[in-house]
C-alpha positions in Angstrom: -23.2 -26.0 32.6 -25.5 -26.4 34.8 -26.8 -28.9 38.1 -29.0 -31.1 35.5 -26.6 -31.5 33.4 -24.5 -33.4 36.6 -27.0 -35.2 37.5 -28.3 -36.2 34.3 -24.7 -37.8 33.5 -24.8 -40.1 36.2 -27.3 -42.7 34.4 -25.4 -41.9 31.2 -22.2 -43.4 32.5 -24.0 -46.2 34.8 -25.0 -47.3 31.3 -21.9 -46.3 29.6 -19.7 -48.6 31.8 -21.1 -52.0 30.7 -22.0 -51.0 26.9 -18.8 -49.8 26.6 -16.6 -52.6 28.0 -19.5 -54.8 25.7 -17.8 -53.0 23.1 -14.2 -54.0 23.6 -15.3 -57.6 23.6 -17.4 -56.7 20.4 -14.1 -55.8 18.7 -12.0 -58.6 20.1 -9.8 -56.9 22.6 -9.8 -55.7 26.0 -13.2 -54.0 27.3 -11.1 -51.2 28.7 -10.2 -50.1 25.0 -14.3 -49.6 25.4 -14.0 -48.3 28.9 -11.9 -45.5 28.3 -13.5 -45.2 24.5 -16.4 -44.2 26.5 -14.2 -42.0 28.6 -12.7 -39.8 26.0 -15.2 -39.5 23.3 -18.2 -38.4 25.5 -16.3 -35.3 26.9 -13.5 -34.5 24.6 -16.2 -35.3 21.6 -19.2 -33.3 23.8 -17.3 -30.5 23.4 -17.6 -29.5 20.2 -20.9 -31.1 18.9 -23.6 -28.8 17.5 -26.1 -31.6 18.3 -25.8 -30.3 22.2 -27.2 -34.0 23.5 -25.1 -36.1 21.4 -23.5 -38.0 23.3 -19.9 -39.5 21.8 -19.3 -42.8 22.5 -18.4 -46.8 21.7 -21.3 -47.9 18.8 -21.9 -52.0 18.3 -22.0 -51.0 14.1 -18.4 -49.4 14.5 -17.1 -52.3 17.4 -18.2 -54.8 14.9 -16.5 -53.9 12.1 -13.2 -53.1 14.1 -13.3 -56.8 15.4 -14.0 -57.3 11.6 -10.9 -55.8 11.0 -8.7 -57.2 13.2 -9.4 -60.8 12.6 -6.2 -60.9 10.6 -4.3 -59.4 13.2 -2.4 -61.3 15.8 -4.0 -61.1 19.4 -1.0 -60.0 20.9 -0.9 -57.0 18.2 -4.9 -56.2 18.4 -4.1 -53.6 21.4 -1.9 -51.3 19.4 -4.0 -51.7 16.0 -7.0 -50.9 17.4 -5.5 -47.7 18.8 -3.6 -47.0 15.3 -7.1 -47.5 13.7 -9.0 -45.0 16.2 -6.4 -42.0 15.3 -7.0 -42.6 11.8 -10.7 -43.2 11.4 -10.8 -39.7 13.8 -8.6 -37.8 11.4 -10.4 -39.2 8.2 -13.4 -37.8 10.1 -11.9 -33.9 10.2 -10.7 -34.3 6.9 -14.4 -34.9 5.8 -15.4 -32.4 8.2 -12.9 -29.5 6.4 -13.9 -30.8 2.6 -17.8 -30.1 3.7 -18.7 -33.9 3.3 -21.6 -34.1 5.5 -24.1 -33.1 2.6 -23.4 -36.7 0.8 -24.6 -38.9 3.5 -28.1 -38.1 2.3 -26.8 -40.7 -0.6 -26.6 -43.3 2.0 -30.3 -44.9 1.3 -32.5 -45.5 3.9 -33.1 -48.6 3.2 -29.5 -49.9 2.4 -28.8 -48.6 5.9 -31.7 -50.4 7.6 -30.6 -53.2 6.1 -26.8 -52.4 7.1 -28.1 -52.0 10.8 -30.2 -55.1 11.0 -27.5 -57.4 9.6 -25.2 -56.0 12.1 -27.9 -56.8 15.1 -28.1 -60.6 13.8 -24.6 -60.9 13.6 -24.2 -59.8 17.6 -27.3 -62.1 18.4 -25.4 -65.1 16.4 -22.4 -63.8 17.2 -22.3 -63.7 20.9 -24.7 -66.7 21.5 -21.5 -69.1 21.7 -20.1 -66.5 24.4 -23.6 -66.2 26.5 -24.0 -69.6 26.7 -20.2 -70.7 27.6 -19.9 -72.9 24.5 -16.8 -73.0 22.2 -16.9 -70.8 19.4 -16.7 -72.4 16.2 -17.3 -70.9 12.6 -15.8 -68.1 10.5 -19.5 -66.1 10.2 -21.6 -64.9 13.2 -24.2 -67.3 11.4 -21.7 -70.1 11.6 -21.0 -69.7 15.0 -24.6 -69.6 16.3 -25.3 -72.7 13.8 -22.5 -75.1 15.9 -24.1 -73.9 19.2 -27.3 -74.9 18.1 -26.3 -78.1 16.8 -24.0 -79.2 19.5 -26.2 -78.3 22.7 -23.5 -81.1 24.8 -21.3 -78.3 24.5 -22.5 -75.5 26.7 -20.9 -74.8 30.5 -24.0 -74.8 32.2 -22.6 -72.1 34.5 -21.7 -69.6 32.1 -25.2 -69.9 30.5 -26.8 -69.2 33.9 -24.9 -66.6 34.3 -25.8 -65.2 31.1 -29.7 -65.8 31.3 -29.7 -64.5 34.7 -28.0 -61.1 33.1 -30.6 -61.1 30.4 -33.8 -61.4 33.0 -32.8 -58.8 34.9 -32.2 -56.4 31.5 -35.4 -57.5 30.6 -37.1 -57.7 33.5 -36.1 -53.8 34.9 -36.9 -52.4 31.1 -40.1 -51.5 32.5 -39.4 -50.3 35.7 -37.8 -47.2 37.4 -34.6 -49.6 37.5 -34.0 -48.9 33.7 -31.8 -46.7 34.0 -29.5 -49.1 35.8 -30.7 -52.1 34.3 -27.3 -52.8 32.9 -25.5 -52.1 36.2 -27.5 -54.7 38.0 -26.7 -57.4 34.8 -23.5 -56.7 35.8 -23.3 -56.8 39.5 -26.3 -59.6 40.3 -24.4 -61.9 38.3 -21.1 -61.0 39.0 -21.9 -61.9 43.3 -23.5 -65.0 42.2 -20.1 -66.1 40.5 -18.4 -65.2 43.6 -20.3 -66.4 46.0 -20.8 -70.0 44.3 -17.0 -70.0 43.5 -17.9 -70.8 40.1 -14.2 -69.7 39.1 -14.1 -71.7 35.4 -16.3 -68.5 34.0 -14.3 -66.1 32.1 -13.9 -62.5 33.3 -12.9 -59.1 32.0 -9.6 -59.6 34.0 -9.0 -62.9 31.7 -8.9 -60.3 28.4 -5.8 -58.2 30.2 -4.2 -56.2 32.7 -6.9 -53.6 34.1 -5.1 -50.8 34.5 -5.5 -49.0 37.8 -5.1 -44.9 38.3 -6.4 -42.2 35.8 -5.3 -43.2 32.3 -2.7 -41.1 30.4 -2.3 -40.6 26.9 0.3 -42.4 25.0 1.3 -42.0 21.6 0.7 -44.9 18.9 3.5 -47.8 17.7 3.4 -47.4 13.8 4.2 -50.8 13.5 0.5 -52.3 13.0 0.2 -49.4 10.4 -1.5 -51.9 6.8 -3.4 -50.9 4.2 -6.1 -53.2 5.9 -6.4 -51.1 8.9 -6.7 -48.2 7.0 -9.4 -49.5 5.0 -11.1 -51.0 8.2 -10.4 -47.2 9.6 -12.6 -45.7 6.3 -15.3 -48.3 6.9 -15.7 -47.3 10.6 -15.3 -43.4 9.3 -18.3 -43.9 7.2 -20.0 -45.9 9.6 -19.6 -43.2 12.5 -20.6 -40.7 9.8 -23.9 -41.9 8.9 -25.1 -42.8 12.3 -23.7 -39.5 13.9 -26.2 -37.7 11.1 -28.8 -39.8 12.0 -28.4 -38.9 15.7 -28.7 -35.7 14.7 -32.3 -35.8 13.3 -33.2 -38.0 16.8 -32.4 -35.3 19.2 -32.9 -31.4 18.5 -31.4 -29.1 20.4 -33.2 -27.3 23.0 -34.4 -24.0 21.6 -34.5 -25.2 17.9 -31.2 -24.4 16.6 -30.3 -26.2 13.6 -27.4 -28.9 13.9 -24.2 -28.8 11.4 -23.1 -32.2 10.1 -19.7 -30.9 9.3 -19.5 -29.5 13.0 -20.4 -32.7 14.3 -18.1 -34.5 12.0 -14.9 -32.4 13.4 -16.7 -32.8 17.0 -16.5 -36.7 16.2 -13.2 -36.9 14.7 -11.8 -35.0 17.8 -13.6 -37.5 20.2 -11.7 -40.2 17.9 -8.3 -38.5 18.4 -8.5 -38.6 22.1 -10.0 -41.4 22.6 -7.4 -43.1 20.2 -4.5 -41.3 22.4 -5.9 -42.7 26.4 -5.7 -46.6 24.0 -9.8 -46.2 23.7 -11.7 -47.5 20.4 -13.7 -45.6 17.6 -16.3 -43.9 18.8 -19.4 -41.8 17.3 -22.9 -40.8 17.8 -24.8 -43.0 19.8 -28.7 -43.0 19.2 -29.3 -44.9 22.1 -27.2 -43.5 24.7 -28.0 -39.9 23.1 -31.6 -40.7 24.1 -30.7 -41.7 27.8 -28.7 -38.3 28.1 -32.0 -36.2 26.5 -34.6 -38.7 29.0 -32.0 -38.3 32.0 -32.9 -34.2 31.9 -29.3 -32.8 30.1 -29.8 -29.5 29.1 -27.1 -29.3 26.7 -23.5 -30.7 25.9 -22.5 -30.9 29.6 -24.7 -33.4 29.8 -22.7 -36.1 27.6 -19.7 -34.8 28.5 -20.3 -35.4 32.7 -20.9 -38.6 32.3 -17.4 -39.0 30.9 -16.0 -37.9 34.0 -18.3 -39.9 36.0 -16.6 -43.2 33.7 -13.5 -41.7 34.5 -14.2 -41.8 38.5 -15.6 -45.3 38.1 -12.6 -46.3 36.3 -10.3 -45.1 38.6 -12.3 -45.9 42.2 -13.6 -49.3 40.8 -10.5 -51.1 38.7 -10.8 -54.0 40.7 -14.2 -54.7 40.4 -14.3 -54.1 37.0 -11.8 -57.4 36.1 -14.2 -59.4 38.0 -17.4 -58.8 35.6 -18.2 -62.2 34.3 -18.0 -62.1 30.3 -21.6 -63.8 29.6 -23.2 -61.0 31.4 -21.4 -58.8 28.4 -22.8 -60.8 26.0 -26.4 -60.8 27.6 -25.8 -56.4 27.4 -24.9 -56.8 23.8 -27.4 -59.8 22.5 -30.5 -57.7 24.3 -29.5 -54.4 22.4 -28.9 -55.6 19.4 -32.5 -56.5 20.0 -33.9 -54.3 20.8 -32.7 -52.0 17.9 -34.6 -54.3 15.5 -37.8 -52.1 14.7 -40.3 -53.9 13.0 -42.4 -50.6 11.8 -39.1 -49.5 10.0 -39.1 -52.6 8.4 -42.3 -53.0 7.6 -42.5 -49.7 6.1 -39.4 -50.6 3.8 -41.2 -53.8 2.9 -44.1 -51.9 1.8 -42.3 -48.4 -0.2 -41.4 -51.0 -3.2 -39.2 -53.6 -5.0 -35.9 -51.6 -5.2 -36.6 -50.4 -1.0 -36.6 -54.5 -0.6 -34.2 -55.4 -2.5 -32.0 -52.6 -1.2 -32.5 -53.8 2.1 -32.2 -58.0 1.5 -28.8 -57.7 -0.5 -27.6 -54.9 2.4 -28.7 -57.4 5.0 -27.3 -60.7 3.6 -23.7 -59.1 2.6 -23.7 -57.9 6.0 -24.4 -61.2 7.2 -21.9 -63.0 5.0 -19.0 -61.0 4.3 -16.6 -59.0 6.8 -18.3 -56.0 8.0 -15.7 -54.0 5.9 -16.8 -55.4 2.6 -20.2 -54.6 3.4 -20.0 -51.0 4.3 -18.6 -51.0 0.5 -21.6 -53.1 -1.0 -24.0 -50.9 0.8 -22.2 -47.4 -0.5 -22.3 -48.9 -3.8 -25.3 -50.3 -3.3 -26.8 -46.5 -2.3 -25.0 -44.7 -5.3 -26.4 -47.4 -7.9 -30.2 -47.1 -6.5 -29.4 -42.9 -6.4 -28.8 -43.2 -10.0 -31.6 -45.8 -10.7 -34.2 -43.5 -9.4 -33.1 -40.6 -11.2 -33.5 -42.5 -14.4 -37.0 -43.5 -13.3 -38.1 -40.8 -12.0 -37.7 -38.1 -15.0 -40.8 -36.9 -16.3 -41.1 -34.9 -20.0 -43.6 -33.0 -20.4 -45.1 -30.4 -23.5 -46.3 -27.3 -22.6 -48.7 -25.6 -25.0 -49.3 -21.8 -25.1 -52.4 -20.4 -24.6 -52.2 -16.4 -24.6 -49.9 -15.6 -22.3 -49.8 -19.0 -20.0 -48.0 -22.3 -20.6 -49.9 -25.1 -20.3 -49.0 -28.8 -19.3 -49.7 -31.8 -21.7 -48.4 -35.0 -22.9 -45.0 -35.3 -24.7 -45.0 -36.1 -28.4 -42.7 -39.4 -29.4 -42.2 -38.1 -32.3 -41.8 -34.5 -34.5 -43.9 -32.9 -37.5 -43.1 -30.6 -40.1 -42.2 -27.1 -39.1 -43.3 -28.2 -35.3 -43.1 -26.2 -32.4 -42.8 -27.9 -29.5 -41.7 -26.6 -25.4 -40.9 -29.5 -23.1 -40.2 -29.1 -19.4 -38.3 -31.7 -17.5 -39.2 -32.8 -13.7 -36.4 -34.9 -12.4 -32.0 -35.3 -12.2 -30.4 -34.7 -15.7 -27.4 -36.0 -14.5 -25.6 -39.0 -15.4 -28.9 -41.9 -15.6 -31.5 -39.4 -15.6 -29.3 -37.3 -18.8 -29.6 -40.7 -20.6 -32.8 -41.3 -19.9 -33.9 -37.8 -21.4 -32.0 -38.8 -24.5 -35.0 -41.9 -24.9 -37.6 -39.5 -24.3 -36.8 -36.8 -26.6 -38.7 -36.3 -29.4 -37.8 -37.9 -32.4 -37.2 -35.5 -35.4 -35.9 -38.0 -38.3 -38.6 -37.7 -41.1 -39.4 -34.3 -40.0 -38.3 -30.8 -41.5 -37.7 -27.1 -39.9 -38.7 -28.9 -36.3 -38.2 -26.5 -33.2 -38.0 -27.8 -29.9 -37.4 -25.4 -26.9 -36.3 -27.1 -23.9 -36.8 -25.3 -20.3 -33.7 -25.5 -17.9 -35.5 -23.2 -15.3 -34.1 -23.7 -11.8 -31.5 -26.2 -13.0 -27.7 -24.1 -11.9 -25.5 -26.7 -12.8 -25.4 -29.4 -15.6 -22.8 -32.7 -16.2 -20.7 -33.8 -19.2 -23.6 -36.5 -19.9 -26.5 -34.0 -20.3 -24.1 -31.5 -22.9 -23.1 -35.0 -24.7 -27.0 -35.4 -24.9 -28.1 -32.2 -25.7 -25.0 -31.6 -28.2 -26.2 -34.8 -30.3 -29.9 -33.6 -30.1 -29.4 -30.2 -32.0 -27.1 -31.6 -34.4 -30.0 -33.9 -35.4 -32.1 -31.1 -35.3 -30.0 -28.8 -37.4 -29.6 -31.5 -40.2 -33.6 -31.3 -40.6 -33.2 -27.4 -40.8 -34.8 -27.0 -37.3 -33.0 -25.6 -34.4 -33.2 -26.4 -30.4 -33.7 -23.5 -27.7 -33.2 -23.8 -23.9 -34.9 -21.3 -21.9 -35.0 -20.2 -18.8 -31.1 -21.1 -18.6 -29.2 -19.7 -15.3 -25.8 -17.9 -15.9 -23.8 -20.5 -14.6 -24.5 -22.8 -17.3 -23.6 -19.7 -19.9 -20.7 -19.2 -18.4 -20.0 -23.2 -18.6 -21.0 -23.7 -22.5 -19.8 -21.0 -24.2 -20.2 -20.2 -27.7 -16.3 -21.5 -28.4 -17.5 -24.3 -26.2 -20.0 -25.2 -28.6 -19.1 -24.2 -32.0 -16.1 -26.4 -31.3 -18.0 -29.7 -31.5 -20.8 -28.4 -34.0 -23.7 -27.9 -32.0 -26.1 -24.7 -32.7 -28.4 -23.6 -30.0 -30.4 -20.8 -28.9 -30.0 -19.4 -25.5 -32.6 -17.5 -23.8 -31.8 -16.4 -19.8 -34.5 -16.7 -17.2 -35.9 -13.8 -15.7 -37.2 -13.1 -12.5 -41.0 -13.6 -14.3 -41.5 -17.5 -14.4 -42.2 -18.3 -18.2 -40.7 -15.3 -19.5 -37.8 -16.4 -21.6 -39.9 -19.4 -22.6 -42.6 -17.5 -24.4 -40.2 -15.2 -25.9 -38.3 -18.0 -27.1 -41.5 -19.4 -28.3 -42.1 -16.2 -30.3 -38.5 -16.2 -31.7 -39.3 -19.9 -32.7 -42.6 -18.5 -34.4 -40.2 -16.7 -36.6 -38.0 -18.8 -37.4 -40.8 -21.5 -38.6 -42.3 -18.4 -40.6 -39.2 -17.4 -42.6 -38.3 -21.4 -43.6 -41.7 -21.7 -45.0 -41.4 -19.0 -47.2 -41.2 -19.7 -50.7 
């Protein structure tokens, strides 16, 4: 730990303060579920991240689709649920962490995430518009809401809409000035005199949500009693959420001397930040990109960074209760409606746009479902989403290709469609043979009906494991080739697949095939398999 690190946690919880009550009115309960949220995951999280500048804390993607969660639940309940879900989506987060999850986020597509991300942005903008604007909220979607706002202008409280546009100036107005830092503080305060001093006491406030408790917050252990399958499954959408974004953060800030990050490390540091924050009555929490970037432009120089400006939250908490309840609630609409902003990047779009049909649709049908369906439901249609484009573009992207020899050197050329008499033929494979892309070599094989004593040797160099598909595949392929008195090779075929398709293995279900191991020479087995091949053709043509 050192002085910088102090310091530099002092604009992290100036800014941590209003995001994370934002947060709790994000989800639908109490901003100080947020407030101490923001407490408890950025040191108790900090501690054990191996992304040093990480900073753990409340996320709008995870707030949303808590508040998503609890729509169902009665208000009077939505205290102790959110709570419930917090312990659960933190020890779904260390489960992942010990099962070595972290490498399949990279199946999450870019795009489907983009498009995951943006719809949650509109649906703050839409959704707190009725809020910033003091209007009634009427609708079931974020869309909805927003719609009935527009259309019913008669509606607004004047007052409350100042109050909001007056927060959103001065967020806008300090972006660009050595007041950033504590833009959000003054959206909070300016406001927040102008109510009092005008007496303008119809304007909700944080105090109107519940009790703001005074003194350092203790833990407390859950009630069981909200325990439902929904909130379990609104806890594994918030896991995955957390999950994703936390590996994201990663890749956004590096730690200081180059040392690689672990996602599984920062998956337990995550789930830990959960736990506690889930036992002082906080809300999920994860990797924040954009208050990781304040603790990396505030000077931290590792993970006391983040985790000081937890303890700074936790001396505003308990010096400042009272001022706290007296925060107007449009000004925490303005904080949310001008982030969700500004995390709209048009480059990132446009770059999707522009990488292909499958990238846009990707991100359209994440976007809309997002949009239109409870935040739950669309975390699924975007995992789905990602796992049906993975195996799409294995399919698409598997190339077969004939290599000819010439001397001792194997030469690339284009793949026959079909097979001659006593026909030699090598053919390399660029691309997944699992699942999609097995199937897909099945169409580009070769075909050997009308053909007799055909040879095809297939290279597997570099390939260490192989699925059910590809043998189903493969197995059907030599039987074919074995009724036409030919024979299929593999070459260049790594141990672990010997020791997977054994000769029992095969002789089982029928299937004849030559093996040849790979070497530590590349094209070694292939051209002695080649030259076994020759042999083979040679004694079937003899008379």
């Amino acid at each position: 730990m050192s002085k910088a690190d102090v310091v530099a946690g002092i604009p992290g919880a100036i800014g941590g303060v209003p995001d994370g009550m934002a947060s709790g009115v994000l989800a639908g309960v109490s901003p100080v579920h947020g407030l101490y949220a923001s407490m408890a995951g950025r040191f108790f999280g900090g501690v054990g991240t191996s992304t040093q500048l990480m900073v753990v804390t409340t996320t709008s993607a995870s707030a949303l689709a808590v508040g998503s969660t609890l729509t169902d639940v009665d208000p009077d309940q939505r205290s102790g649920a959110i709570v419930l879900l917090t312990l659960i989506a933190g020890a779904m987060m260390i489960v992942a962490a010990v099962l070595r999850l972290g490498k399949y986020t990279r199946f999450v597509s870019h795009s489907v995430m983009t498009g995951f991300l943006l719809g949650i942005s509109f649906n703050i903008l839409f959704g707190q518009l009725p809020s910033l604007l003091g209007a009634p909220v009427r609708g079931s979607t974020a869309v909805a809401k927003a719609l009935h706002v527009v259309l019913h202008p008669l509606d607004f409280d004047w007052r409350a809409a100042v109050v909001g546009l007056l927060a959103v100036a001065l967020l806008l107005g300090l972006a660009h000035t050595r007041l950033r830092t504590v833009a959000a503080l003054f959206a909070l305060l300016v406001p927040m005199v102008v109510v009092l001093v005008l007496g303008w006491t119809n304007i909700g406030t944080v105090a109107d949500t519940g009790d703001i408790p005074t003194g350092i917050p203790l833990p407390h252990l859950p009630e069981l009693s909200s325990l439902s399958v929904p909130l379990v499954a609104g806890a594994l959408a918030v896991t995955l959420i957390v999950l994703v974004q936390g590996a994201g953060v990663a890749e956004s800030a590096p730690n200081p001397g180059g040392a690689r990050s672990s996602v599984d490390r920062d998956f337990t540091a995550q789930g830990i930040g959960n736990i506690f924050a889930g036992l002082f009555r906080g809300m999920p929490v994860g990797g924040s990109v954009g208050q990781t970037a304040i603790n990396q432009s505030s000077g931290a120089r590792g993970r006391w960074g983040g985790m000081w400006s937890g303890i700074w939250i936790l001396v505003i908490l308990v010096a400042l209760a009272g001022v706290v309840g007296r925060v107007p609630l449009p000004t925490l609409a303005a904080i949310l409606m001008v982030a969700a902003a500004r995390s709209i990047d048009p480059d990132r779009l446009v770059a999707i746009w522009s990488s292909g049909a499958i990238s846009r649709t990707a991100l359209v049908v994440t976007f809309v479902a997002t949009l239109l369906l409870p935040v739950t439901a669309a975390v699924g249609v975007g995992v789905g989403l990602s796992l049906l484009l993975q195996l799409n573009q294995e399919a698409i992207d598997l190339k077969v290709v004939r290599l000819r020899v010439h001397g001792d050197q194997l030469v690339e050329a284009k793949a026959p469609t079909a097979l001659s008499d006593n026909e030699i033929v090598i053919l390399d494979v660029y691309g997944s043979l699992f699942y999609a892309g097995a199937r897909t070599l099945q169409a580009k094989l070769p075909d050997p009906d009308g053909a007799h004593d055909p040879v095809v040797i297939l290279r597997l160099r570099g390939r260490t494991s192989v699925s059910a598909t590809f043998l189903h595949v493969l197995g059907d392929y030599a039987r074919r080739l074995d009724a036409l008195g030919g024979r299929l090779y593999l070459s260049g075929v790594d141990p672990r697949i010997r020791d997977v398709w054994t000769d029992d293995l095969l002789h089982a279900q029928g299937i004849h095939i030559e093996f040849f191991a790979a070497t530590s020479t590349l094209g070694e087995s292939t051209l002695a398999a080649y030259a076994d091949a020759e042999v083979r053709v040679h004694r079937e043509q003899r008379p």
